[in-house]
C-alpha positions, 0 to 999 in steps of 0.5 A: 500500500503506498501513500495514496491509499494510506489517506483515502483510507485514512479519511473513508467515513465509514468502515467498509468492505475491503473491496469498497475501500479498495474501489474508492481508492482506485476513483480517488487515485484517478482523481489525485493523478487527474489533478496532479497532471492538470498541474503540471500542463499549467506549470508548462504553459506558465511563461519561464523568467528568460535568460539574459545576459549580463543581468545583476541577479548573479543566479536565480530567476532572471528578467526580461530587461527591456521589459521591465525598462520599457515600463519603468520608462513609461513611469518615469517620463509622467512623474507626479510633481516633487515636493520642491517643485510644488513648495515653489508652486505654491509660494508663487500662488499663495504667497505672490513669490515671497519667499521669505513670508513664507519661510517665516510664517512655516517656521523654516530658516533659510538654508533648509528653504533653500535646499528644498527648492534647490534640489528636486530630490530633498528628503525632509522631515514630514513635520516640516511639510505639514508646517509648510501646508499650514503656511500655504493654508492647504485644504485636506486633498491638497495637503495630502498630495502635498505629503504625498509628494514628500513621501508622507501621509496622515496615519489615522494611528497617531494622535499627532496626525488626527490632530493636524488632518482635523485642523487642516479640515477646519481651517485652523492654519496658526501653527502655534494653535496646531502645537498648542491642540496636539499638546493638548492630546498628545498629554492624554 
């Protein structure tokens, strides 16, 4: 007796004659070798990784490279705006191009200013870009494609970003009234 009919007697519900045990096993082998060779045709007729030369996997599964350019083309050519170039957007249309009132009024110093706008890449911290759309008076869609593009979003599981989600929704824009309700909650 090998493996199969160990199980299918194993799993018959009912003791039986010998010859019944001996006939549901062979329907259930039938069935077992059925599916297993479905299995294998559709292993088959799955598309295997292609070779290619000089690929930096170093073994394993390899790529179909122009496949993966051709898509990686596609999306860098309609990147979404950065975070830098959407700081400058909005300094033009909401602070008439004023960049120091700006600054000033996200509680930015210069230099840091000075970096977001001058590299398309800079990484800054999420606090900074909530500030800075408190300061643009963001409303909640822009504000969260405005994180977006600095690589953040408002987590419903910290007190912090309820907090300022709520008052970017409302219209509380003060930072210094943001701070003062985050405290607030924060201490809770």
């Amino acid at each position: 007796m090998d493996i199969i009919d160990r199980v299918m007697l194993a799993f018959s519900p009912t003791v039986t004659p010998w010859h019944d045990d001996m006939r549901r096993i062979g329907h259930a082998r039938k069935a077992i070798t059925t599916a297993l060779a479905k299995l294998a045709a559709a292993e088959a007729a799955r598309p295997k990784p292609v070779e290619t030369a000089g690929s930096p996997s170093g073994g394993g599964a390899r790529f179909r490279r122009s496949t993966v350019q051709a898509e990686i083309k596609a999306q860098v050519t309609s990147l979404e705006p950065s975070f830098s170039q959407l700081t400058v957007k909005y300094v033009r249309e909401r602070f008439n191009g004023n960049a120091v009132a700006f600054y000033t009024t996200a509680g930015i110093d210069r230099r840091h200013y000075s970096k977001i706008i001058s590299n398309r890449s800079y990484a800054t911290s999420k606090q900074t870009a909530i500030y800075a759309a408190l300061a643009f008076r963001l409303s909640e869609s822009e504000a969260i494609a405005y994180l977006k593009s600095a690589g953040y979003a408002f987590s419903s599981s910290t007190t912090e970003d309820i907090v300022y989600r709520t008052c970017i929704r409302n219209g509380v824009y003060e930072i210094e009234n943001v701070e003062s309700l985050v405290k607030e909650f924060r201490d809770k």
